[in-house]
Z-matrix of the N, CA and C atoms (Angstrom, degrees):
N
C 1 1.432
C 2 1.532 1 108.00
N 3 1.243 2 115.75 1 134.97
C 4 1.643 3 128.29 2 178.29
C 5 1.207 4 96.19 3 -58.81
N 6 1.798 5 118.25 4 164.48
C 7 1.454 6 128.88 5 113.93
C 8 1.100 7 123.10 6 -23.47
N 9 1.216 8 112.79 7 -44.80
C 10 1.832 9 91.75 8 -169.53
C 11 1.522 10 109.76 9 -99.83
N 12 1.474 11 114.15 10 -27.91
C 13 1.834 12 100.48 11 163.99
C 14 1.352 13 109.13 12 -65.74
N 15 1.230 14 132.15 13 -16.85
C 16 1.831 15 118.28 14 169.50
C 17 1.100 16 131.80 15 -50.54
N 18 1.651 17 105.14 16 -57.10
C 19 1.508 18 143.07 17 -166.83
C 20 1.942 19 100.72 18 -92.68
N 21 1.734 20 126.34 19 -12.00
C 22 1.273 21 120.45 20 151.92
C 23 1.076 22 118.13 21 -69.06
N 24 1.652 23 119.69 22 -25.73
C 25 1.210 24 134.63 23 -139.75
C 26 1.620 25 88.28 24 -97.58
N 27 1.682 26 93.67 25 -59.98
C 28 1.805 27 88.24 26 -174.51
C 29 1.589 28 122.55 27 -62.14
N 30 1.199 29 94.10 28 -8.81
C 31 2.070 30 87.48 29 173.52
C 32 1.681 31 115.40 30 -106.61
N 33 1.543 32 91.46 31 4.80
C 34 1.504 33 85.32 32 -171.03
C 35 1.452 34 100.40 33 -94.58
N 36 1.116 35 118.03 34 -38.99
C 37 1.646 36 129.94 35 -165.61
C 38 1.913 37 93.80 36 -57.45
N 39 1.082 38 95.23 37 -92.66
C 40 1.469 39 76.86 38 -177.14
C 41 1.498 40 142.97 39 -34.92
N 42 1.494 41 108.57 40 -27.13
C 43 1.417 42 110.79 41 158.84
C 44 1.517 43 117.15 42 -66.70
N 45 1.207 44 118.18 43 -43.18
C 46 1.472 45 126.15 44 160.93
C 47 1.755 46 115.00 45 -34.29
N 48 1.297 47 111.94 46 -54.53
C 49 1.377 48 123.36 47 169.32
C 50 1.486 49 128.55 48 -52.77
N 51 1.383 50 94.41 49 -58.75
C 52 1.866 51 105.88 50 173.36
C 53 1.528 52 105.22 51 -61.89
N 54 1.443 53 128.58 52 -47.90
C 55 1.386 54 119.39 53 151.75
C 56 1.490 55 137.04 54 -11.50
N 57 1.416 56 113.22 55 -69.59
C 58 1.385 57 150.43 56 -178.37
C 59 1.761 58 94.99 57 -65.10
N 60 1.454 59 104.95 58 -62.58
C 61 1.329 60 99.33 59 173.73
C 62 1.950 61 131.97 60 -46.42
N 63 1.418 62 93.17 61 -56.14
C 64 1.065 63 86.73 62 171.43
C 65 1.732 64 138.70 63 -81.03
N 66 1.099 65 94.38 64 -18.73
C 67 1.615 66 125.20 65 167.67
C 68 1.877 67 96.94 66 -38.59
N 69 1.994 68 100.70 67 -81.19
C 70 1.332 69 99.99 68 -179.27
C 71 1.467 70 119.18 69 -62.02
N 72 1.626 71 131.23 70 -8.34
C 73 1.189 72 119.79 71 152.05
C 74 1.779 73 126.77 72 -47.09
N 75 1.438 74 103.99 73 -72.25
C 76 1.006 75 113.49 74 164.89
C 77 1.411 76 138.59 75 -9.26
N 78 1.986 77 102.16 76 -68.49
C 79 1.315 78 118.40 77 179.17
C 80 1.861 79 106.21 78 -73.06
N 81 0.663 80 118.03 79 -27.53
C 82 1.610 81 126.17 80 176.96
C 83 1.839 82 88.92 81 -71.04
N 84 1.183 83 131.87 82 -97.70
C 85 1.584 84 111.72 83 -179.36
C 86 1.534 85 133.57 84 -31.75
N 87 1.220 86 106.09 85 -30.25
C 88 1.709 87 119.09 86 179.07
C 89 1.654 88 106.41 87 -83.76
N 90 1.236 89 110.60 88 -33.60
C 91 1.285 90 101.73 89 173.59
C 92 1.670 91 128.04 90 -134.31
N 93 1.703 92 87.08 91 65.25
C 94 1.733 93 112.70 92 158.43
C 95 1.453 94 125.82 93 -42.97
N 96 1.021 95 115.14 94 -0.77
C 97 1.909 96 132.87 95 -166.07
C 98 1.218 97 97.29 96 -118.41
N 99 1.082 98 152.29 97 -5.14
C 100 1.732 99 154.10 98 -134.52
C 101 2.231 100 78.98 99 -113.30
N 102 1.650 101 85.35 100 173.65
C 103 1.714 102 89.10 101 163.33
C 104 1.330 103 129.94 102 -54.59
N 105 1.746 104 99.00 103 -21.08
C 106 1.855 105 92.96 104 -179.03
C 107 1.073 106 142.59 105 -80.56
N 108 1.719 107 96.69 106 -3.77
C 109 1.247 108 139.65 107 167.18
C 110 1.272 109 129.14 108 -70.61
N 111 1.317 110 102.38 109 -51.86
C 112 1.643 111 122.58 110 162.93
C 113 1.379 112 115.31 111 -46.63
N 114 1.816 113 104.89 112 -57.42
C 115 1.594 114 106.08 113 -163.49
C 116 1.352 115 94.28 114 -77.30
N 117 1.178 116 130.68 115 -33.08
C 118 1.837 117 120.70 116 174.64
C 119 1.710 118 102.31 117 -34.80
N 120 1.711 119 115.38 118 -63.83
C 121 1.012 120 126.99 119 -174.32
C 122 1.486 121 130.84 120 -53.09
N 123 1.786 122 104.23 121 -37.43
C 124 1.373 123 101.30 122 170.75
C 125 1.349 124 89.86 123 -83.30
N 126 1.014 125 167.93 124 76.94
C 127 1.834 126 156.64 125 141.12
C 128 1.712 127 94.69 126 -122.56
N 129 1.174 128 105.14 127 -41.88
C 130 1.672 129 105.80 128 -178.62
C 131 1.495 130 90.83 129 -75.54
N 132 0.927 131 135.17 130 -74.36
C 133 1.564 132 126.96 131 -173.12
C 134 1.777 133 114.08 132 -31.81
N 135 1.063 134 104.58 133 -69.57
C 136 1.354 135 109.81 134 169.04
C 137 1.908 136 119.63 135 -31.63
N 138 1.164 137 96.89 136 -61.89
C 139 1.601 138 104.02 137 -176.94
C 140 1.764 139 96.87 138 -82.10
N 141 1.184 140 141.56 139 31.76
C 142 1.495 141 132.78 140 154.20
C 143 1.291 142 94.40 141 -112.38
N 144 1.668 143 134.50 142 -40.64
C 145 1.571 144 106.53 143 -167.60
C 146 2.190 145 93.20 144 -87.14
N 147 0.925 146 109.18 145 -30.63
C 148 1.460 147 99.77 146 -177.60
C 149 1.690 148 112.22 147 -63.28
N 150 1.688 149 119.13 148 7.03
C 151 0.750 150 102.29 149 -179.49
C 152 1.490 151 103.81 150 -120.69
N 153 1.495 152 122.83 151 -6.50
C 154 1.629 153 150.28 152 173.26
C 155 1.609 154 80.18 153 -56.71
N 156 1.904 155 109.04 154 -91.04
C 157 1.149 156 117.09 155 -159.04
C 158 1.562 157 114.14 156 -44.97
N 159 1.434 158 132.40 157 -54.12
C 160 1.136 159 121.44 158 153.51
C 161 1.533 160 139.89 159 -22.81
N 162 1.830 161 126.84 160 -62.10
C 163 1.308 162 121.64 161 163.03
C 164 1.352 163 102.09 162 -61.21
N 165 1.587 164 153.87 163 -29.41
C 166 1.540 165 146.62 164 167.80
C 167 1.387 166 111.33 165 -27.98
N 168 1.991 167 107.22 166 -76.63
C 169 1.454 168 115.41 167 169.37
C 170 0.829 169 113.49 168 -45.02
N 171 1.403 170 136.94 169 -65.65
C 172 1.798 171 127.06 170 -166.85
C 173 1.522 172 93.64 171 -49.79
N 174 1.383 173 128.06 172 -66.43
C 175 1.818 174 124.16 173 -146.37
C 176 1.756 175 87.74 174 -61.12
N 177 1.181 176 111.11 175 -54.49
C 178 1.757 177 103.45 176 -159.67
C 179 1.502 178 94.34 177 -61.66
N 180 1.455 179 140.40 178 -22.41
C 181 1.473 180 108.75 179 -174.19
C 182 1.324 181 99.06 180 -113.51
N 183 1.184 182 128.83 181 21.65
C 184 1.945 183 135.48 182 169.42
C 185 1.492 184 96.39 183 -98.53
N 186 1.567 185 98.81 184 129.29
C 187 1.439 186 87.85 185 -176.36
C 188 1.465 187 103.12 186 173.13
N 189 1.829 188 131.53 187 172.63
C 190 1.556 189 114.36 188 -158.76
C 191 1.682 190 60.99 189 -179.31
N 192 1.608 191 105.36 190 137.05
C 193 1.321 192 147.70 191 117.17
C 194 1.487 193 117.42 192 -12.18
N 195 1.365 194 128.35 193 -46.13
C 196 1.183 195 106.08 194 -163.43
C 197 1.659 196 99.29 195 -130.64
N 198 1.667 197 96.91 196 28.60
C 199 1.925 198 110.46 197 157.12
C 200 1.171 199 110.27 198 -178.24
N 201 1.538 200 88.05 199 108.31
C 202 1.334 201 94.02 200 179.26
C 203 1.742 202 101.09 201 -134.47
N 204 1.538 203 103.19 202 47.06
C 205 1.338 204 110.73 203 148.29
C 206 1.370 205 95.95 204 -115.10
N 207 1.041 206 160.08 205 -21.12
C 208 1.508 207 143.60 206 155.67
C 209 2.008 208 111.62 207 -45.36
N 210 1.823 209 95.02 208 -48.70
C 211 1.541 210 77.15 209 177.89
C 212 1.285 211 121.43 210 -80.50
N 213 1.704 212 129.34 211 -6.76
C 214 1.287 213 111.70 212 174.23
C 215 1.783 214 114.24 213 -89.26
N 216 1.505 215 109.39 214 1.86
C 217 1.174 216 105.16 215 177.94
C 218 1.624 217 111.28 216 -94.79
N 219 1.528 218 105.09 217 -3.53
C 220 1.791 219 98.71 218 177.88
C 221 1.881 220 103.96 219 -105.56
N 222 1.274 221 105.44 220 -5.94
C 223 2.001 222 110.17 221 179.98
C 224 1.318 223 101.18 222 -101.99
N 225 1.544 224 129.37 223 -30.66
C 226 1.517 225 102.29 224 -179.83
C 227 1.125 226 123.20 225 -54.30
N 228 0.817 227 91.90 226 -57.94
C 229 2.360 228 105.45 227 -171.19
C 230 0.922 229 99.88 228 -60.56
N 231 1.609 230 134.36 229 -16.31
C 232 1.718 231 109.06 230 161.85
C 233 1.949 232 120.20 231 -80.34
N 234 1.064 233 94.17 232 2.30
C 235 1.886 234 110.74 233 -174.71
C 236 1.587 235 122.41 234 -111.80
N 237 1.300 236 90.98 235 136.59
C 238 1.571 237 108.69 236 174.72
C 239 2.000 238 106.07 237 -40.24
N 240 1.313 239 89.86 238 158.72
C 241 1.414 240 89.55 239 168.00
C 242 1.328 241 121.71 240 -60.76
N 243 1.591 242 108.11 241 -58.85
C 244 1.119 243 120.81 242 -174.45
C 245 1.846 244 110.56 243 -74.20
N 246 1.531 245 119.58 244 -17.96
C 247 1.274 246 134.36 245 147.45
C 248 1.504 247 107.34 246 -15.69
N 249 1.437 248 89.83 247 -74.19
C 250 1.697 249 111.71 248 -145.99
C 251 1.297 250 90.29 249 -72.22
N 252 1.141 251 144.99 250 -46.33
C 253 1.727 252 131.64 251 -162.36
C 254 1.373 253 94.24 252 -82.80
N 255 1.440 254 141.45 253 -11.35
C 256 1.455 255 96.54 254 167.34
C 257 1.638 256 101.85 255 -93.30
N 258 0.993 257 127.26 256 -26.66
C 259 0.923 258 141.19 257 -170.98
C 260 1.719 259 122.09 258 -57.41
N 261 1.489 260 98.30 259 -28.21
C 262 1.664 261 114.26 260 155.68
C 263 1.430 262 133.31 261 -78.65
N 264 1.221 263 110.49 262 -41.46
C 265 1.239 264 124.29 263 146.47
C 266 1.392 265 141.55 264 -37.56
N 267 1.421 266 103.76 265 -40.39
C 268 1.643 267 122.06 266 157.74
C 269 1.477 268 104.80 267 -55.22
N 270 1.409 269 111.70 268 -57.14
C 271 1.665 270 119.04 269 -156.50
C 272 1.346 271 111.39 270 -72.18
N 273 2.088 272 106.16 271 -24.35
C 274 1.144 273 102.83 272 179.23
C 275 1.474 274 127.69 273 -60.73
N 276 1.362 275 88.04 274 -47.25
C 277 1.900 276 113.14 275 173.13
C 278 1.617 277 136.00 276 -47.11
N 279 2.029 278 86.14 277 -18.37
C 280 1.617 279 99.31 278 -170.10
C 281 1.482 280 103.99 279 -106.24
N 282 1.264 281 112.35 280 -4.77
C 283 1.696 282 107.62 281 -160.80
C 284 1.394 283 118.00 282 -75.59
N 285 1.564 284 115.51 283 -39.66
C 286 1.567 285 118.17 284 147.18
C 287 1.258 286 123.81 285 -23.06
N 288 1.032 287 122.66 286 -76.31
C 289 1.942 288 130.31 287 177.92
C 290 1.243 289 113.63 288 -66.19
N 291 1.522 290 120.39 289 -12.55
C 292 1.692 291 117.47 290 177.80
C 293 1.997 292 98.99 291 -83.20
N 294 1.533 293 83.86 292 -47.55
C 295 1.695 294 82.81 293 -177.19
C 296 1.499 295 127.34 294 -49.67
N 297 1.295 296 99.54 295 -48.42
C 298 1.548 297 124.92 296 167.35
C 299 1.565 298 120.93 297 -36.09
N 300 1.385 299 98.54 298 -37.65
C 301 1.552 300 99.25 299 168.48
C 302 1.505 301 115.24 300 -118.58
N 303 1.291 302 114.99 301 20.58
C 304 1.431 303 112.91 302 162.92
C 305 1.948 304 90.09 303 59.05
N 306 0.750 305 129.29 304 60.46
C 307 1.757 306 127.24 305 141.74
C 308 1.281 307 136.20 306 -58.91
N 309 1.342 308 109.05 307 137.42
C 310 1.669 309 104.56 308 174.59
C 311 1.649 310 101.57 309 -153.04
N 312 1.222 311 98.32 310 130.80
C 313 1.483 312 89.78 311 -171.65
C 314 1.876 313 111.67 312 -134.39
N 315 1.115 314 128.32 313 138.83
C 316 1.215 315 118.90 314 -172.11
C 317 1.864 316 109.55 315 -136.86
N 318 1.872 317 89.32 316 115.66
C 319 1.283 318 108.35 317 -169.95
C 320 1.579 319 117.57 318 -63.56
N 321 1.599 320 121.62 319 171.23
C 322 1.632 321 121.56 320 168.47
C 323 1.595 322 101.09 321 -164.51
N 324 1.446 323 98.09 322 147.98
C 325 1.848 324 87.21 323 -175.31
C 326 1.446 325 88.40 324 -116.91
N 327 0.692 326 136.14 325 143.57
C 328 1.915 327 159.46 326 -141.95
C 329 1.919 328 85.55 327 -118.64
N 330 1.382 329 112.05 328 -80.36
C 331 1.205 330 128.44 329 -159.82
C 332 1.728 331 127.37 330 -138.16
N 333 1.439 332 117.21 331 124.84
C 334 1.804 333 90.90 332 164.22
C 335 1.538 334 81.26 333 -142.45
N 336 2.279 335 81.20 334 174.36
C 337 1.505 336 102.47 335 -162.39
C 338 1.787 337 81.38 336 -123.15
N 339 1.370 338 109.93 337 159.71
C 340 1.806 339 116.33 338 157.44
C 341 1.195 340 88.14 339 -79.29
N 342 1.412 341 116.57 340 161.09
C 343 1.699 342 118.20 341 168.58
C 344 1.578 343 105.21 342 -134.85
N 345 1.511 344 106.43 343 -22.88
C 346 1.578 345 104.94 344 175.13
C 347 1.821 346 83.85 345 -155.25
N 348 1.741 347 106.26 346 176.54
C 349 1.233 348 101.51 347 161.69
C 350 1.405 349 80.35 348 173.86
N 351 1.434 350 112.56 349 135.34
C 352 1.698 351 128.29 350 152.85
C 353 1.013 352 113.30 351 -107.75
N 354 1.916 353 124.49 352 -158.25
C 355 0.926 354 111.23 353 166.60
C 356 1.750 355 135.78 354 -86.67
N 357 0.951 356 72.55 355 3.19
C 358 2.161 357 79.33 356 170.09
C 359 1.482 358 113.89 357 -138.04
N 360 1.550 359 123.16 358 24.96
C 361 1.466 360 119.07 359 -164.01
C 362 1.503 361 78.53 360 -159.31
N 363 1.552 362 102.18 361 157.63
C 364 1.357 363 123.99 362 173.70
C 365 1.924 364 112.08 363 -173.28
N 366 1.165 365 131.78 364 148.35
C 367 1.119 366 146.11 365 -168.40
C 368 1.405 367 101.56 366 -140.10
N 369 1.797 368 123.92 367 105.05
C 370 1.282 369 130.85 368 169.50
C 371 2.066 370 100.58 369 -109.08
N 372 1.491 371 87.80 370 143.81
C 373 1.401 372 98.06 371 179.24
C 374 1.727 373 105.59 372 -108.32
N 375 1.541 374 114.97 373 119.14
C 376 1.161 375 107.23 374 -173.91
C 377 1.293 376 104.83 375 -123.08
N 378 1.254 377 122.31 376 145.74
C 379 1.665 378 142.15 377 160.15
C 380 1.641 379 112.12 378 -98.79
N 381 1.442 380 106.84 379 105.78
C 382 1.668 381 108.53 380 170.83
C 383 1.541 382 110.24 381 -127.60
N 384 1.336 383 103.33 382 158.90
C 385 1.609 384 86.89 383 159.92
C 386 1.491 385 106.63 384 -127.67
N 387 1.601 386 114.22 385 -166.37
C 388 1.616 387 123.60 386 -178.79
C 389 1.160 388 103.86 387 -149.54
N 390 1.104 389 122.71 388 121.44
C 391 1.681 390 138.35 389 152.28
C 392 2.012 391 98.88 390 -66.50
N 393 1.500 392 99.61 391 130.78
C 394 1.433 393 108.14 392 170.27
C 395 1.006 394 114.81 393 -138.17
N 396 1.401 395 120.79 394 142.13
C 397 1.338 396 100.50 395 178.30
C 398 1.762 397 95.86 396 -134.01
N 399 1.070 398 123.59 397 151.38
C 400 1.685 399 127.65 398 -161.43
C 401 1.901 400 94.24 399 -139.85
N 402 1.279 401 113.18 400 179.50
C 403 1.442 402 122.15 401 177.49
C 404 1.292 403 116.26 402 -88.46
N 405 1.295 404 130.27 403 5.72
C 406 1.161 405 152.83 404 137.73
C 407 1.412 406 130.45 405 -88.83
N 408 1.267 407 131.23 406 28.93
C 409 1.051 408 146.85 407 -179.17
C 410 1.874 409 137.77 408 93.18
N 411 1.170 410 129.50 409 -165.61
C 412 1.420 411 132.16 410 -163.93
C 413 1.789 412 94.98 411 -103.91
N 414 1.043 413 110.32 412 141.58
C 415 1.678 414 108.79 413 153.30
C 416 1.614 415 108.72 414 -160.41
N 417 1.302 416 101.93 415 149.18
C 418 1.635 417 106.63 416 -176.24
C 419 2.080 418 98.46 417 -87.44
N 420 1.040 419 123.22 418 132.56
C 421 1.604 420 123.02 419 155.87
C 422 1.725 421 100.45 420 -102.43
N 423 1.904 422 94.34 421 159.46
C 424 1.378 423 100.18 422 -164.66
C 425 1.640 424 77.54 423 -138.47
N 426 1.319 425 112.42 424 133.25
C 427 1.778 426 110.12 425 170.47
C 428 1.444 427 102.48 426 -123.26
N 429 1.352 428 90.56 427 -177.43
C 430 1.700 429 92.53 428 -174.74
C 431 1.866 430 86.27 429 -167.74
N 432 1.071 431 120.12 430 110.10
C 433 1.369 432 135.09 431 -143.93
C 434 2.097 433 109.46 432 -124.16
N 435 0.939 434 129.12 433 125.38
C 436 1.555 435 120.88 434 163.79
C 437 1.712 436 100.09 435 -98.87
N 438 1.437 437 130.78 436 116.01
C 439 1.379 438 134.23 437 156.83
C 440 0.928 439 122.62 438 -81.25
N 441 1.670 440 129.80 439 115.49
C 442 1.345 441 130.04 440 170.64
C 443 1.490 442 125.25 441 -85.35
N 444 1.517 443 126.93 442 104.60
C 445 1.083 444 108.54 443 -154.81
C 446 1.958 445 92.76 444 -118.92
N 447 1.333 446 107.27 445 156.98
C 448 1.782 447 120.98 446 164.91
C 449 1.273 448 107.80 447 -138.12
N 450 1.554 449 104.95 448 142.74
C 451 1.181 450 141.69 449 177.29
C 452 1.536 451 109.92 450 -69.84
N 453 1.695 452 122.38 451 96.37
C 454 1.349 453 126.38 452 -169.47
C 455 1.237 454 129.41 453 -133.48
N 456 1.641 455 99.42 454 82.67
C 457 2.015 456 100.60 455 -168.16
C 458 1.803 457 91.20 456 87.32
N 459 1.219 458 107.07 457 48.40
C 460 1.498 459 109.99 458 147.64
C 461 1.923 460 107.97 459 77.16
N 462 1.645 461 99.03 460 4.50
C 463 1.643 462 97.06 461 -155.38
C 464 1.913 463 88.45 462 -126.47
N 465 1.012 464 107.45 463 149.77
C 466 1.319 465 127.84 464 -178.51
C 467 1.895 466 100.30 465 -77.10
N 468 1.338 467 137.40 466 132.69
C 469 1.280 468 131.74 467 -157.27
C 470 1.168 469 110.01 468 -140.28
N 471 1.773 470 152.81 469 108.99
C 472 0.876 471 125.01 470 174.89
C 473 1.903 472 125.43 471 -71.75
N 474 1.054 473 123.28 472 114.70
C 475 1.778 474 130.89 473 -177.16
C 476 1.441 475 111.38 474 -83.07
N 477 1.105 476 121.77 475 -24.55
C 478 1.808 477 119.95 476 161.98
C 479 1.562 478 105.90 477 171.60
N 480 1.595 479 108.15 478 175.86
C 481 1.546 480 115.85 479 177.53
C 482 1.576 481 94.74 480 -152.47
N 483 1.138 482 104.15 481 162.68
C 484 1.053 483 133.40 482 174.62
C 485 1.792 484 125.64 483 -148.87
N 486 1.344 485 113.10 484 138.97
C 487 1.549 486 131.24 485 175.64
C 488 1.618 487 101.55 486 -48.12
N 489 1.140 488 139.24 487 122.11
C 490 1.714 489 154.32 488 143.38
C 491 1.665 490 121.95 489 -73.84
């Protein structure tokens, strides 16, 4: 090899590089729409309903006997329309026997998983527990929950749960 293919060589390579460099800069800004874009998008998606189903558990197991218009004013707005009316109805039925023992219970979500999610549906699996304490004494509950949530008017919604 010459002098002078060495010394082409040594100024070219690195220009070759800064090239390459900026090149894949470029295409990475120019093409925000590509998959990397997407998975940005499903990661934000993901962490808005894992974070719906999450404040859900805490509000449904935060809660006191002697207001429970505070707790239906922090669980509606996380619920479907059609959610919320059965879902009141339950609470209506229970509030007698909650009062009765003076309850107070204070929720925590430990953990959740996505388990499915499209674009208007999602299924988070959550593990929380609740410290309660009633006039009959203290007990810890431990749940383990599937949240069904839909996408309604742009807003993440919880549509039901169920025990796992």
């Amino acid at each position: 090899m010459t002098q002078r293919t060495r010394r082409l060589l040594s100024l070219g390579l690195p220009v070759a590089l800064v090239l390459a460099l900026a090149f894949a800069v470029v295409a990475t800004l120019v093409g925000g729409s590509g998959p990397s874009a997407a998975s940005t998008q499903e990661s934000v998606t993901r962490h808005q309903v894992q974070r719906v189903a999450s404040s859900f558990a805490v509000n449904v197991n935060t809660y006191s006997s002697s207001d429970f218009q505070d707790y239906a004013g922090r669980v509606r707005p996380l619920l479907t329309p059609d959610f919320e009316k059965s879902f009141s109805r339950f609470i209506q039925g229970i509030v007698g026997q909650m009062r009765s023992i003076k309850i107070q219970s204070k929720g925590e979500v430990l953990v959740t998983g996505v388990s499915s999610i499209d674009q208007d549906s999602a299924t988070v699996l959550v593990v929380s527990d609740a410290d309660v304490t009633t006039s009959v004494g203290e007990r810890a509950r431990h749940f383990r929950w599937r949240v069904d949530l839909v996408r309604q008017q742009g807003r993440w919604l919880v549509n039901g749960f169920e025990p796992t």
